[in-house]
C-alpha positions as CSV (number, residue, x, y, z in Angstrom):
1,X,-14.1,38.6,-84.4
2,X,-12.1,38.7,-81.2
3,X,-14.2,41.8,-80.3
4,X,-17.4,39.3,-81.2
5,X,-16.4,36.9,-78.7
6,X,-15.6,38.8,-76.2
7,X,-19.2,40.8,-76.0
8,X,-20.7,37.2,-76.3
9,X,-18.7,36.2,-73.6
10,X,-19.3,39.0,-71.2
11,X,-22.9,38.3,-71.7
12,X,-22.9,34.8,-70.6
13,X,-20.6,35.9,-67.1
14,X,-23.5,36.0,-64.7
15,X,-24.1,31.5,-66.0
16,X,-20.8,31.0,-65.5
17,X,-20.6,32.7,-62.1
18,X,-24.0,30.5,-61.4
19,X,-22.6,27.2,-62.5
20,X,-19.2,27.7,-60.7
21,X,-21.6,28.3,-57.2
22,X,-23.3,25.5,-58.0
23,X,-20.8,23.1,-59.1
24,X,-18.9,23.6,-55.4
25,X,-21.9,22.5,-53.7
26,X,-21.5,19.2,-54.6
27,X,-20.6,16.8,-52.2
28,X,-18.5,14.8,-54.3
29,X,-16.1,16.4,-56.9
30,X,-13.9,15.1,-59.9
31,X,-10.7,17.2,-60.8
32,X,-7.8,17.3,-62.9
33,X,-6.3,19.2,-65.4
34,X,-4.2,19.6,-69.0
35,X,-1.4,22.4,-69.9
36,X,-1.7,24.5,-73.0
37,X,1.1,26.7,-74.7
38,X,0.1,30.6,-74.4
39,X,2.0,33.1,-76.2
40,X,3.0,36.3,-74.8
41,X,5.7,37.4,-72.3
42,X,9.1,37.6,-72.4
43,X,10.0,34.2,-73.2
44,X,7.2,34.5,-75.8
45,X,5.4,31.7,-74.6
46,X,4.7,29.8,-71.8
47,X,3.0,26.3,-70.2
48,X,-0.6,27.5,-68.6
49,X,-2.8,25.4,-67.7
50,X,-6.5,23.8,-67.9
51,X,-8.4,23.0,-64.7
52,X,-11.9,20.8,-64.8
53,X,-14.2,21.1,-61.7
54,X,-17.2,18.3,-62.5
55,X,-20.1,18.1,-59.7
56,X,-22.1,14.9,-59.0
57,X,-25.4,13.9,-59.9
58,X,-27.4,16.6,-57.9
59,X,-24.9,19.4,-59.6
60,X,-24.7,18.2,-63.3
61,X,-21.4,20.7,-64.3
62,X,-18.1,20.6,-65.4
63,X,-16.5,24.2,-65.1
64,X,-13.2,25.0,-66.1
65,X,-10.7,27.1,-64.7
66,X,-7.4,28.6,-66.2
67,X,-4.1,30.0,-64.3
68,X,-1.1,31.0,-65.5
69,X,1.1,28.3,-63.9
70,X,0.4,25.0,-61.8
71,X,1.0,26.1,-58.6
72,X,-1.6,24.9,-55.4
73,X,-3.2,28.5,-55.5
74,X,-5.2,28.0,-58.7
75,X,-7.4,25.0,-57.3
76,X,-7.2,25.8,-53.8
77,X,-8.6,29.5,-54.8
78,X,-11.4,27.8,-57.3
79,X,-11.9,25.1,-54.1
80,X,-11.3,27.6,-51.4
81,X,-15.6,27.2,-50.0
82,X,-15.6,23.4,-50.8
83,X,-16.5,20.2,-48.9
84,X,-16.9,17.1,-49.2
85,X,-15.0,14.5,-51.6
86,X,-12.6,15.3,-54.1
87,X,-11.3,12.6,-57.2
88,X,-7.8,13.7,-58.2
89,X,-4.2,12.6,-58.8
90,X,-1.6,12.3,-56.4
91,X,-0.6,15.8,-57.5
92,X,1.3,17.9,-54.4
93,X,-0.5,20.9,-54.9
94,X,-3.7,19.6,-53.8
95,X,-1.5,18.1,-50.3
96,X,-2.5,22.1,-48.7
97,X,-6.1,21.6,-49.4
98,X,-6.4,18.1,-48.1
99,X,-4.0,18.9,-45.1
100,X,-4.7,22.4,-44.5
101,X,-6.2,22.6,-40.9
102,X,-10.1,22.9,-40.4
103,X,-10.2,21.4,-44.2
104,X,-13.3,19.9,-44.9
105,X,-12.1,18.1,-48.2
106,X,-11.5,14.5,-48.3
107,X,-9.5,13.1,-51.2
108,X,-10.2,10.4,-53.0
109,X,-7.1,8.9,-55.2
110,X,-7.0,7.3,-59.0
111,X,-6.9,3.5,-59.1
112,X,-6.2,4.2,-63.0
113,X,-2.7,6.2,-62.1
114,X,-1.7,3.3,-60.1
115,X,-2.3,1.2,-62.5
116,X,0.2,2.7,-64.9
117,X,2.5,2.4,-62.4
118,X,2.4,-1.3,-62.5
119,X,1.9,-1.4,-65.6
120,X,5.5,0.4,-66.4
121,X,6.9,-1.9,-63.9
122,X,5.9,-5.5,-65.7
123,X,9.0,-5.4,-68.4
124,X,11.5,-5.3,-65.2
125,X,9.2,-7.2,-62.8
126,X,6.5,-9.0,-64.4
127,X,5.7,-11.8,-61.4
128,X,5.2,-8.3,-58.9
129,X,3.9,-6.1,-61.3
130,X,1.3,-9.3,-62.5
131,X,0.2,-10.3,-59.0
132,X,-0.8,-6.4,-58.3
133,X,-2.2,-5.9,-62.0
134,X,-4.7,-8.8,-61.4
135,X,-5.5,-7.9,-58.0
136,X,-6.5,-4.5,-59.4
137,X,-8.3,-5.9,-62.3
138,X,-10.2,-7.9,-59.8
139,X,-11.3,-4.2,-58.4
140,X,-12.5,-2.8,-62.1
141,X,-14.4,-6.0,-62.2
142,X,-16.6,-5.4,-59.1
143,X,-17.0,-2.0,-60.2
144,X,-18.6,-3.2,-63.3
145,X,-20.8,-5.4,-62.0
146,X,-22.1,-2.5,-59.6
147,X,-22.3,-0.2,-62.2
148,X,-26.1,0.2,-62.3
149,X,-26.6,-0.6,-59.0
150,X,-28.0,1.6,-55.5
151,X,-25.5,3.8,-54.2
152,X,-26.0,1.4,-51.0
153,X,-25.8,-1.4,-53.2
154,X,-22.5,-0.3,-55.0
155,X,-21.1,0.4,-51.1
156,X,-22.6,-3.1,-49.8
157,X,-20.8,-4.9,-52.5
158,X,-17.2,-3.0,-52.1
159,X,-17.4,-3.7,-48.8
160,X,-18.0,-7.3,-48.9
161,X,-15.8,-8.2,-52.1
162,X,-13.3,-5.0,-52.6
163,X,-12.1,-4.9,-49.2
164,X,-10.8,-8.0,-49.0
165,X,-8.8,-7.4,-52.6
166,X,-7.3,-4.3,-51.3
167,X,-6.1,-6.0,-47.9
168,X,-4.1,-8.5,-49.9
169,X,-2.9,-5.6,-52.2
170,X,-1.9,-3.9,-49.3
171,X,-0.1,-6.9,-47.4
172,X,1.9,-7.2,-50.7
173,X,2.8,-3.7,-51.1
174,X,4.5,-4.2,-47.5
175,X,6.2,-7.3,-48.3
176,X,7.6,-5.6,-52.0
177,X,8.6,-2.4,-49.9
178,X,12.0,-3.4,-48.5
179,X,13.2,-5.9,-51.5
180,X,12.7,-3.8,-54.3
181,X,16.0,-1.8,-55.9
182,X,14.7,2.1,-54.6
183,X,15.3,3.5,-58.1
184,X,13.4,0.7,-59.9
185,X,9.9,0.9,-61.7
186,X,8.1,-1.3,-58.8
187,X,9.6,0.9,-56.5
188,X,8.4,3.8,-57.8
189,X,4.8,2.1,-58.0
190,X,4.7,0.8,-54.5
191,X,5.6,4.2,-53.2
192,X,3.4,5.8,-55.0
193,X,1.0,3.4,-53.9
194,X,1.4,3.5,-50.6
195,X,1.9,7.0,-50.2
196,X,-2.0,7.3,-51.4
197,X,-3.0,4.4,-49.9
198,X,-5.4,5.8,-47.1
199,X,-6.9,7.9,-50.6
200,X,-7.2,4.8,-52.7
201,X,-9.0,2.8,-50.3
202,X,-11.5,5.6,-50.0
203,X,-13.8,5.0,-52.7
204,X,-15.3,2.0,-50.8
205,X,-16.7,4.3,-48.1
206,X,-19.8,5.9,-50.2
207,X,-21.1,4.6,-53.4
208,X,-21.6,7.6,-54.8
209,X,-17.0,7.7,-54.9
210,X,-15.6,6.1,-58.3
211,X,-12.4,3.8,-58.2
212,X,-11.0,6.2,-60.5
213,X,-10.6,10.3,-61.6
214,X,-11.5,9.2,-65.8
215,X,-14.3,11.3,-65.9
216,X,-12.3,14.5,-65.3
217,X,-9.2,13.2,-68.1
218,X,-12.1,12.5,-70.4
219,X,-13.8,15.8,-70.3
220,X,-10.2,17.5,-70.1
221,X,-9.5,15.8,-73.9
222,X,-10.9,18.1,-76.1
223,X,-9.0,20.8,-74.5
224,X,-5.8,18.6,-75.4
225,X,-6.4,17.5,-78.9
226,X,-5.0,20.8,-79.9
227,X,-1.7,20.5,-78.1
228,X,1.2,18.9,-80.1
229,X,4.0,21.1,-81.2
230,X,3.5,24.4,-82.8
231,X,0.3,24.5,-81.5
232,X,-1.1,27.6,-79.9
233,X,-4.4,27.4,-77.6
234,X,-4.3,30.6,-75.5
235,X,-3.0,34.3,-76.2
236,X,-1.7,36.8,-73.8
237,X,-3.3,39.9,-74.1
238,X,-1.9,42.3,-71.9
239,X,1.6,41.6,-70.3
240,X,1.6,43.2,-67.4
241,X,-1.9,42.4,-66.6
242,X,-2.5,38.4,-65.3
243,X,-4.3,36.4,-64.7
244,X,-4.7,36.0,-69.2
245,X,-7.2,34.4,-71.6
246,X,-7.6,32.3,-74.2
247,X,-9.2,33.9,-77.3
248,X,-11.4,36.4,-75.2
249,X,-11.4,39.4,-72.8
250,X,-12.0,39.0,-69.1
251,X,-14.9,36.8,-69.6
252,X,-16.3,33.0,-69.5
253,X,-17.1,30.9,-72.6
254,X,-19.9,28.2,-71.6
255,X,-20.7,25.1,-74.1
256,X,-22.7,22.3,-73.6
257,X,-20.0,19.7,-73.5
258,X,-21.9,16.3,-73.5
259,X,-26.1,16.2,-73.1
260,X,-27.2,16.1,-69.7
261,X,-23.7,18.0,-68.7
262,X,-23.4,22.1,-68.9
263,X,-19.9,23.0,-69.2
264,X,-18.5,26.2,-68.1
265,X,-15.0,27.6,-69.1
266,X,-13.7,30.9,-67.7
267,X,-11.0,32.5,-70.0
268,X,-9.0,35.5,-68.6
269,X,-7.5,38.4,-70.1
C-alpha cells in the first residue's frame, strides 16, 4: 500500500508544485504550524513539524510544508520569493524574514495569542487583566460587525473605531510596564504585547488583514487530532537521507480540505 501511495503521490507532484507558486503570490498570507512525533533515528523518534501556508481570496490554497525540526530555515526556505503580509505568531524564527534586509514581508501579529495572555493573567490580576480583556473584546466586536463589509469599508471602520481602542490599550500597557512583578503573568502579557505591538496594530492598515492568525490553527487541526501520546503521524524512511516523509516517498499528497479551498501537503522521504 505504501508503494500505492507513493505512485499516487508522485503523480499529483507537478499540482502541488503549481499550488505552492501560486499560493506565494498572494499578497496577504496566513501561517502557522503543529509538531508531529516521527519515528526513526537514533533516539527512535523525534518532534517534526507541520507548516500551513494559506493565500488570500485571489489565491484560494492552503499548502503544507514539513521539516524535520523548527528552526527559521523551513519557512524562510518555503517564503524565500514572498511579499506582501504575513498572519503569524510571535514565533522568533520568523524575526529573519521580517528583519532580514531588502525583506519585502510585513508581519502582521495574532490578537488571539494576546489574548491568552491576559487571559492567564486574570487569577493573579483580574482588575489589569479585565481592563485589557474588555478593551480587546471591544476589537472582536468591530470585527464582527465588519465582517461582510468592503475591504475599504472593513479599513474605514478600524480606523475610525479600532484605533482609538488600541491607543488606550497601548497607554495602559505603558502605565502596567514598570509596576508589574517581572516574573508575573501580566508581565509576561504586557511584554509580549508590546514586543508585537507595531505587528498588532497592523491589521487596521488594509481590510483585506484579519485581527487574528485562526484561519491557519483551524486548518492546522486535523493534522493535530492524531497527536496525543503513543501516537505516530510520520515515518522516517531512510536515516541518513532528510529531509523525511510521512507515509509516502519523495512526493506531495493534495486533498481538498474545505470547498472552495485546495489544500496541498508535501510529504518527504
Amino acid at each position: 500500500m505504501c508503494d500505492w501511495v507513493k505512485a499516487t503521490a508522485e503523480l499529483l507532484r507537478p499540482l502541488y508544485d503549481l499550488q505552492r507558486k501560486l499560493v506565494l503570490q498572494s499578497s496577504v498570507m496566513w501561517t502557522d504550524d503543529t509538531r508531529v512525533t516521527v519515528l526513526g533515528g537514533e533516539a527512535g523518534s523525534f518532534q517534526g513539524h507541520f507548516w500551513t501556508h494559506i493565500g488570500d481570496q485571489q489565491h484560494p490554497y492552503s499548502v503544507y510544508d514539513f521539516t524535520t525540526s523548527r528552526r527559521r530555515d523551513g519557512p524562510a526556505r518555503f517564503l524565500e520569493s514572498y511579499s506582501g503580509y504575513l498572519h503569524a505568531d510571535a514565533y522568533t524564527g520568523y524575526d529573519a524574514i521580517f528583519l532580514d534586509e531588502g525583506s519585502n514581508v510585513l508581519e502582521v501579529a495574532c490578537w488571539s495569542h494576546t489574548r491568552r495572555k491576559f487571559f492567564d493573567a486574570v487569577k493573579s490580576y483580574p482588575r489589569e487583566a479585565h481592563q485589557v480583556l474588555e478593551w480587546i473584546r471591544q476589537l472582536y466586536d468591530i470585527e464582527d460587525r465588519a465582517h461582510n463589509w468592503s475591504v475599504d469599508a472593513r479599513r474605514a471602520l478600524r480606523a475610525r473605531e479600532a484605533n482609538p481602542v488600541l491607543d488606550k490599550i497601548e497607554r495602559y500597557l505603558a502605565e502596567l510596564a514598570p509596576t508589574a512583578l517581572p516574573k508575573s503573568t501580566l508581565a509576561k502579557a504586557v511584554t509580549y504585547a508590546r514586543n508585537q505591538w507595531e505587528a498588532l496594530r497592523r491589521y487596521t492598515e488594509d481590510g483585506r488583514l484579519t485581527i487574528d492568525n485562526n484561519v491557519s490553527e483551524r486548518t492546522l487541526r486535523h493534522k493535530a487530532i492524531g497527536r496525543k501520546p503513543g501516537s505516530s503521524w510520520a515515518v522516517k524512511r531512510q536515516v541518513h537521507a532528510p529531509p523525511y516523509c510521512t507515509r509516502s516517498w519523495r512526493a506531495p499528497s493534495v486533498i481538498v480540505s474545505s470547498p472552495g479551498r485546495m489544500s496541498a501537503t508535501f510529504y518527504w522521504a
